[in-house]
C-alpha positions as CSV (number, residue, x, y, z in Angstrom):
1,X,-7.4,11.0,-29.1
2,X,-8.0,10.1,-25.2
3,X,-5.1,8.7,-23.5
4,X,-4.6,5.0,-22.2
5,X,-2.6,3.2,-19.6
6,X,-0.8,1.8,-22.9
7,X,-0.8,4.5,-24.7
8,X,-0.1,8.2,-22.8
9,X,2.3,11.3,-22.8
10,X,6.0,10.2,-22.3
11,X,6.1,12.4,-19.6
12,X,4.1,10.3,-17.5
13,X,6.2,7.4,-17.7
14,X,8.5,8.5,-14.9
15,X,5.7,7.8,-12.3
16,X,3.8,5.4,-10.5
17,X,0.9,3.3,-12.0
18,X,-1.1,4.8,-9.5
19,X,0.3,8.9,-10.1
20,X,0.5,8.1,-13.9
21,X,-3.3,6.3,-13.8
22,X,-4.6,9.4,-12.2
23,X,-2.9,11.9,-14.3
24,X,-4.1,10.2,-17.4
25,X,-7.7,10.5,-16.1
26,X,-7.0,13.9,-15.1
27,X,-5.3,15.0,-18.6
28,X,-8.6,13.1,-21.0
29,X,-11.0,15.9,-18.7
30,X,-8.3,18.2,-19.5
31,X,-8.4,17.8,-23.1
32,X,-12.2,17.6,-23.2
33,X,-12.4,20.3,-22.1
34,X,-10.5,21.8,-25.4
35,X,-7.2,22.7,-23.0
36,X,-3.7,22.6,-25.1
37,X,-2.5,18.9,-25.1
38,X,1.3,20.3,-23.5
39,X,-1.1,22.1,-20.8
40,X,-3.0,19.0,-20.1
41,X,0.0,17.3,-19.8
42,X,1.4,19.4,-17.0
43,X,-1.8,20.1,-15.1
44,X,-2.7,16.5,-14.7
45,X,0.7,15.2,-13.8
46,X,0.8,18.2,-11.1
47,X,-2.7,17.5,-10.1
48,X,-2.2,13.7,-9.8
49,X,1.2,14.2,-7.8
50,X,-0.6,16.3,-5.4
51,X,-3.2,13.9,-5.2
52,X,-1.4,11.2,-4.0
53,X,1.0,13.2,-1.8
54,X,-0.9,12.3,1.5
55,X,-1.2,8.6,0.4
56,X,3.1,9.0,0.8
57,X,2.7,10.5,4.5
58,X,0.5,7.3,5.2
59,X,2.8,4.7,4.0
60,X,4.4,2.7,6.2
61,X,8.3,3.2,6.2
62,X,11.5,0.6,6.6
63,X,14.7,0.5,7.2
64,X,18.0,-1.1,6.2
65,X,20.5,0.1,8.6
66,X,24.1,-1.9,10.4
67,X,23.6,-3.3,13.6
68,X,26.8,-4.3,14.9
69,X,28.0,-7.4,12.8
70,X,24.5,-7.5,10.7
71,X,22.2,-5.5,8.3
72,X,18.7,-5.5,9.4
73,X,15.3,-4.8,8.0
74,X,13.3,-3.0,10.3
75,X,9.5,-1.5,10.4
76,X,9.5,2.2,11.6
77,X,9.3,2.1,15.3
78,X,9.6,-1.8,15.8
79,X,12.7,-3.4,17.4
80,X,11.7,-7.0,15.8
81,X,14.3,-7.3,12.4
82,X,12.0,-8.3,9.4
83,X,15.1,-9.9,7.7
84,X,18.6,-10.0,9.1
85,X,21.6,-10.8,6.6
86,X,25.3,-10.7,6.8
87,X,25.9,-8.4,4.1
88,X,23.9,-5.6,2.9
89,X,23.4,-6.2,-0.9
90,X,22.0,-9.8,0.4
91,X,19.3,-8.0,2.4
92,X,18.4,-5.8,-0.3
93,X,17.7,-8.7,-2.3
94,X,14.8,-9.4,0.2
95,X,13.7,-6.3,1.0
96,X,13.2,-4.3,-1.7
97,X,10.8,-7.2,-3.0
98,X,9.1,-7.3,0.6
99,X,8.7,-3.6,0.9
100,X,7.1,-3.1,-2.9
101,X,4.5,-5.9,-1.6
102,X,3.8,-3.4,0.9
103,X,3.7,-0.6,-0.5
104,X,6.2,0.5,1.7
105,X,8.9,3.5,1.6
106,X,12.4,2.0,2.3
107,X,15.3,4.3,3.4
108,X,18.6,2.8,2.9
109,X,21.7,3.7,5.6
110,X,25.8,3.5,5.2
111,X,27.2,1.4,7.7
112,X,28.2,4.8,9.3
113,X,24.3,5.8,10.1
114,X,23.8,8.1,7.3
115,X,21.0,7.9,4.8
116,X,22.3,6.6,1.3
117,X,18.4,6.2,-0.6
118,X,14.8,6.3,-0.2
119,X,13.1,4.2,-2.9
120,X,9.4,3.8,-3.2
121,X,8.3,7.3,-2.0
């Protein structure tokens, strides 16, 4: 029984519509191919990773990092904040939103400079 976007192996459901999409596609040629169901499984999830590991490089990335007395969201390699907030957990309300509708890659700092999280990669 071919797979669906409802209805697929639980170890796609980890990944992202577009990684899982792809390695459902990929794992129904598998299995039409009369390959094993657990090696279908593992071939298109690898395959459909790999697919979409350029598409990460080409993403455009953000920031949240301290700037003195603020947190600020910033595009890679623009000076212009996107949002500025007092506190931190305040500008991840807005950014996180803001950089999904982007299809962004957001890399979170400490107040110290060092990276806490990258979400979205």
């Amino acid at each position: 029984m071919p797979w669906t976007k409802s209805d697929y192996p639980a170890a796609f459901k980890n990944e992202t519509a577009k990684v899982r999409n792809k390695a459902i596609e990929i794992g129904n040629a598998l299995l039409r191919e009369n390959y094993e169901e657990g090696r279908a499984i593992s071939i298109g999830l690898t395959q459909a990773r790999e697919y979409y590991e350029d598409d990460a490089k080409n993403r455009v990335h953000y920031k949240v990092k301290n700037e003195g007395d603020s947190w600020k969201l910033l595009q890679a390699g623009k000076k212009q904040a996107i949002f500025k907030e007092d506190n931190k957990e305040d500008l991840l309300d807005k950014a996180k939103p803001y950089v999904t509708d982007h299809d962004g890659i957001l890399f979170i700092y400490r107040a110290d400079g060092s990276l806490e999280d990258t979400l979205y990669k």
